[in-house]
matplotlib code that plots the C-alpha trace (Angstrom):
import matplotlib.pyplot as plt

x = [171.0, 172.3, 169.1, 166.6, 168.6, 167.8, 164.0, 163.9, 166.0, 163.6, 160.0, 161.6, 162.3, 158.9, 157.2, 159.0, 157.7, 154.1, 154.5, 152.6, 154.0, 157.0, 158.4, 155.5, 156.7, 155.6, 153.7, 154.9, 151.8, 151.7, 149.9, 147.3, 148.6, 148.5, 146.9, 145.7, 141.8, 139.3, 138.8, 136.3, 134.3, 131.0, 128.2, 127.1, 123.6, 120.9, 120.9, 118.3, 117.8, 118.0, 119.6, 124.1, 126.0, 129.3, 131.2, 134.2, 137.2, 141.0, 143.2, 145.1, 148.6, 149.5, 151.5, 148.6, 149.7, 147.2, 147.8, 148.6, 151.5, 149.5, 150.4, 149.9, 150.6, 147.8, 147.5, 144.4, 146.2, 147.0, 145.0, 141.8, 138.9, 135.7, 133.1, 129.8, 127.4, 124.3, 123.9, 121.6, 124.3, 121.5, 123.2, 126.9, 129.0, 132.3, 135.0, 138.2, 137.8, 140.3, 142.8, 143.9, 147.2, 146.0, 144.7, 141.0, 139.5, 135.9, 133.9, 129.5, 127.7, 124.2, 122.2, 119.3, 117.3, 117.2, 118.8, 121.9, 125.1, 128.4, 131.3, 134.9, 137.8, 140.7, 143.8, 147.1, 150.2, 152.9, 154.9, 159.1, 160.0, 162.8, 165.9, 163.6, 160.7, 158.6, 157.0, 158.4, 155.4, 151.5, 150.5, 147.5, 144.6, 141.0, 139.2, 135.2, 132.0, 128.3, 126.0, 121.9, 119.9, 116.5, 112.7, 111.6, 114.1, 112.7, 115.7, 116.1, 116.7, 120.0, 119.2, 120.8, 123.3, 122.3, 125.3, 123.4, 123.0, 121.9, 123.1, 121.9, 121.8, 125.0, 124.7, 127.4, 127.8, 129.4, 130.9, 130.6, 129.6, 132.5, 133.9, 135.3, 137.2, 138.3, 142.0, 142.3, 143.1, 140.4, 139.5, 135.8, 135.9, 132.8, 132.1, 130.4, 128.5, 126.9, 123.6, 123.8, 125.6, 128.8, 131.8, 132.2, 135.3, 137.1, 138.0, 140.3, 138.3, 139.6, 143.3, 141.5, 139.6, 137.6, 137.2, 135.7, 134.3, 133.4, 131.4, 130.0, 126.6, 125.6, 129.2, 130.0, 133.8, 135.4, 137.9, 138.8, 140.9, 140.9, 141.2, 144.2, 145.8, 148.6, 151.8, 150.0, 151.6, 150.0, 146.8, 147.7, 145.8, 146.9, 145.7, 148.4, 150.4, 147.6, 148.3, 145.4, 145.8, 143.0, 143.3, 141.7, 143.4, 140.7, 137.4, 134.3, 136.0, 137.7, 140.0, 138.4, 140.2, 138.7, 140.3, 138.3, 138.9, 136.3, 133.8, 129.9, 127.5, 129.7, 128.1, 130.5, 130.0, 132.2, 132.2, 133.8, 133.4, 132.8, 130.4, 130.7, 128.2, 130.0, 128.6, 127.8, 127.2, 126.2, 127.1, 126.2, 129.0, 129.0, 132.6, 133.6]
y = [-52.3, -49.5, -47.7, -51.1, -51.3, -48.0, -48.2, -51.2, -50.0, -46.4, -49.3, -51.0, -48.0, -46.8, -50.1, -49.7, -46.1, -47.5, -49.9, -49.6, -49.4, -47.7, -47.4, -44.7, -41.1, -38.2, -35.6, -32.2, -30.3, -26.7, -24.6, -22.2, -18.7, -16.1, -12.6, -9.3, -9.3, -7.5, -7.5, -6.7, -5.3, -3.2, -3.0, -6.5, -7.6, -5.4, -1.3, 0.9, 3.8, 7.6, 7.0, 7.9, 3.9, 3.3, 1.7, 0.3, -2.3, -2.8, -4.4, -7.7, -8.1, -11.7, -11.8, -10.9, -7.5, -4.9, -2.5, 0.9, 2.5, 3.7, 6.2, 9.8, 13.4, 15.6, 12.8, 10.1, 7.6, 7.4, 6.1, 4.0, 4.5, 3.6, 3.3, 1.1, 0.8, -0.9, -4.2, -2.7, 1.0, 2.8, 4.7, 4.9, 6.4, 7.7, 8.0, 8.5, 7.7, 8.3, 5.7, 5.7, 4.9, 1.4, 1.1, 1.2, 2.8, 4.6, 6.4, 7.4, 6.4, 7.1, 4.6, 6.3, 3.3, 0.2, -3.1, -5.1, -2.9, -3.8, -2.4, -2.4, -1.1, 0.2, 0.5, 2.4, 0.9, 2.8, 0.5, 0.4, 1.5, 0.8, 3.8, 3.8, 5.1, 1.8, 0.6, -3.5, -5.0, -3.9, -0.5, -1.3, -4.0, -4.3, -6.3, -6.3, -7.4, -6.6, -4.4, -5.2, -2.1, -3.2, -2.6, -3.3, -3.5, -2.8, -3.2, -0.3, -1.2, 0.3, 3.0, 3.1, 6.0, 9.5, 11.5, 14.6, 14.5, 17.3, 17.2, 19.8, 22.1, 21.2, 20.1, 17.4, 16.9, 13.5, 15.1, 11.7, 8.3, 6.0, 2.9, 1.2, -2.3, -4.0, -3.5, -1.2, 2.3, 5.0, 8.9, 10.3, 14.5, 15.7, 19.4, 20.2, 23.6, 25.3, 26.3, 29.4, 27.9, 28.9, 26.6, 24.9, 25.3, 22.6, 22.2, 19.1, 16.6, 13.5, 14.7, 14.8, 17.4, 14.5, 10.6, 8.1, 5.0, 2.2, -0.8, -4.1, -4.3, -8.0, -9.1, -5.7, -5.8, -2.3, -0.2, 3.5, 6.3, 10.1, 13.1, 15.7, 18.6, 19.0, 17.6, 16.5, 13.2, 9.6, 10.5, 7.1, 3.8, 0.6, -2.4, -5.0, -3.4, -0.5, 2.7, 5.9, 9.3, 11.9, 15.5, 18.6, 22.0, 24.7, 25.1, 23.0, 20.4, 17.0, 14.2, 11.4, 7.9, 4.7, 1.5, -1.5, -5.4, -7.5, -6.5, -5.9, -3.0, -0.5, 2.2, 5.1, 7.2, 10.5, 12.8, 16.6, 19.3, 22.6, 25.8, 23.8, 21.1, 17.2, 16.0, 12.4, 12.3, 8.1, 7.2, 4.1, 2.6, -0.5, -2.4, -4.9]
z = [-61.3, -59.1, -59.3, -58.7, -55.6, -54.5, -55.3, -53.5, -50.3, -50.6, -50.6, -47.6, -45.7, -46.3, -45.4, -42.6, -41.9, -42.3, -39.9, -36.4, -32.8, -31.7, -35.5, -36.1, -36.8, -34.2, -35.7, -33.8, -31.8, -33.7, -31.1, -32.4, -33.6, -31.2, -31.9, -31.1, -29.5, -27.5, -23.8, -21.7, -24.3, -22.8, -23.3, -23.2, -23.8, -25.7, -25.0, -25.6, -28.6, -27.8, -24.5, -24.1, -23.5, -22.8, -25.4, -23.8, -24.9, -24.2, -27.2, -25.9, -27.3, -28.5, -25.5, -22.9, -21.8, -22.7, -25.8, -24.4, -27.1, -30.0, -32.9, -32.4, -34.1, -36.7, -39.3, -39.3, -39.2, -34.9, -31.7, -32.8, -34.7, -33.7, -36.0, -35.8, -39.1, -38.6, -40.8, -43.6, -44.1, -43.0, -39.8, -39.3, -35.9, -36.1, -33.3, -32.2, -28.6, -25.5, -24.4, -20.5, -19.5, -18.9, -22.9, -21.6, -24.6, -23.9, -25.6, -25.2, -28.1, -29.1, -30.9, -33.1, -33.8, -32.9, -35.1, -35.4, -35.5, -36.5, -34.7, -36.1, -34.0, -36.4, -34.5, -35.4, -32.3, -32.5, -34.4, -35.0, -38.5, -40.5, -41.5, -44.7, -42.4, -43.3, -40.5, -39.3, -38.8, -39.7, -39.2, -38.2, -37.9, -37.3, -34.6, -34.4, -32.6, -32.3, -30.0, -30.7, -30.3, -28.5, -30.3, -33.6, -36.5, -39.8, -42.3, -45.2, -48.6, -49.7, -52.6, -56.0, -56.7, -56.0, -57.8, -55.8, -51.7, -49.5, -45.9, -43.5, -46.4, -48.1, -51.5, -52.3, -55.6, -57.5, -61.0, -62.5, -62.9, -61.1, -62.9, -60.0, -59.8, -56.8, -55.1, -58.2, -56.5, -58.2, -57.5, -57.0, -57.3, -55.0, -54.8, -51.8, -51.3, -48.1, -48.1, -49.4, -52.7, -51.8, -51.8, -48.4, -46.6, -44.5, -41.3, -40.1, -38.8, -36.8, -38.4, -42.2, -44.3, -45.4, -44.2, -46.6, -44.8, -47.3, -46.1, -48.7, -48.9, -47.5, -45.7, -44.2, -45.1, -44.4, -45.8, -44.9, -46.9, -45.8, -47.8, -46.7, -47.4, -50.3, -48.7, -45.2, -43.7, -42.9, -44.8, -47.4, -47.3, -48.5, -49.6, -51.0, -53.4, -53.9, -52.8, -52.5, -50.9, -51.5, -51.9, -51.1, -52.3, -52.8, -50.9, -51.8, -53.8, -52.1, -54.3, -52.7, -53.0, -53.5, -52.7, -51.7, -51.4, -53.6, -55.8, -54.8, -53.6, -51.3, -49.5, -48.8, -46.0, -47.2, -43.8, -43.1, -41.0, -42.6, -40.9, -37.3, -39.0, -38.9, -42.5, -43.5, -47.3, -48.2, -51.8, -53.2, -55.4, -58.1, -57.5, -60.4]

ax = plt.figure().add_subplot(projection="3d")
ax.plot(x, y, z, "-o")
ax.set_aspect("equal")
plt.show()
């Protein structure tokens, strides 16, 4: 009986609550999340190939103020990162571009040919960390945006694996087939020679030996890892609970890591400097 009483004082009280007028329940107002995002960005409309533009951008706090604290020291991981693919992986710019006192970030980039480009902005604020040394909130985030390269736009079919590409004369060499899986951290070894078959040798590039830029075929998602020195600092990427650091010890030979979101066609743009030459080498890798 005690119970029927209850059910029937719980189906009056929401009769009640169903009721129109006065008697209706307010829903609260949740206002709309508030985030970092790019202002101000330049250029704006279409630019021309062959010919120096200013790329230009300030990063907007969630609160308004302009982002102007950012990470710093020899390590990759600081300041922002620049880089701008066009939509079929055929060309890919990398940067690390200044940043006035203001946070105006700005940097002259030369498109090669004309198309669709996609531009992502990784940035590393200089972030509060825990006693542990772990940083309080995100080390770092990506905003993007576009810039359309005026003429005709003929898109390139991305090619199948090459475990062999020659750069400029410098033979880099993939020592295997990869099995790769997605969010699943993985190691390619690349040996990389000069031209006159010797072993290339190094030189720190953008605060790595080696930077390996990953972008999906189709979408365009991004991912980055860098390759250091044994026992160099902020050279780890992470994604989730996955962890990858590559390696480089001796000369001509780089530990690359591979760590990428979803499965698909990635195309890895693995760059160094070695002999004064800045080397692109553009894998294409199978993700399951």
């Amino acid at each position: 009986m005690r119970l029927r009483l209850l059910c029937l004082a719980v189906f009056s009280l929401a009769m009640t609550a169903c009721g129109s007028g006065s008697s209706t329940p307010k829903v609260p107002t949740i206002q709309a999340a508030r985030t970092y995002k790019l202002a101000g960005f330049q250029p704006e409309g279409k630019v021309a190939p062959g010919k120096p533009v200013t790329v230009a951008f300030t990063i907007e706090q969630p609160d308004g103020t302009p982002l102007t604290d950012y990470k710093r020291g020899s390590g990759p991981h600081t300041g922002v990162h620049l880089i701008i693919v066009r939509d079929d992986l055929s060309t890919i710019i990398h940067r690390h571009p200044p940043i006035a006192a203001n946070g105006r970030a700005t940097e002259q980039v030369t498109f090669p040919e004309p198309g669709p480009y996609r531009i992502v902005i990784d940035a590393y604020p200089n972030v509060p960390s825990s006693p542990a040394g772990v940083p309080t909130v995100q080390s770092n985030f990506q905003l993007f945006g576009k810039i359309d390269v005026a003429g005709a736009y003929t898109r390139q079919p991305l090619p199948p694996l090459e475990q062999t590409v020659v750069v400029d004369g410098y033979r880099f060499r993939l020592q295997s087939k990869p099995k790769l899986k997605a969010v699943e951290a993985a190691f390619l070894t690349i040996t990389v020679t000069d031209p006159q078959g010797r072993p290339a040798r190094f030189t720190p590039y953008y605060g790595a030996l080696a930077h390996a830029i990953f972008f999906r075929a189709g979408s365009l998602d991004y991912f980055h890892t860098h390759v250091c020195a044994p026992g160099a600092s902020g050279c780890t990427s992470i994604l989730g609970a996955a962890r990858v650091s590559g390696t480089s010890s001796t000369p001509g030979k780089l530990r690359v890591g591979v760590l990428v979101p979803v499965a698909g066609t990635w195309r890895l743009f693995l760059q160094c400097l070695a002999g004064g030459h800045i080397l692109t080498a553009p894998f294409t890798l199978e993700v399951k």
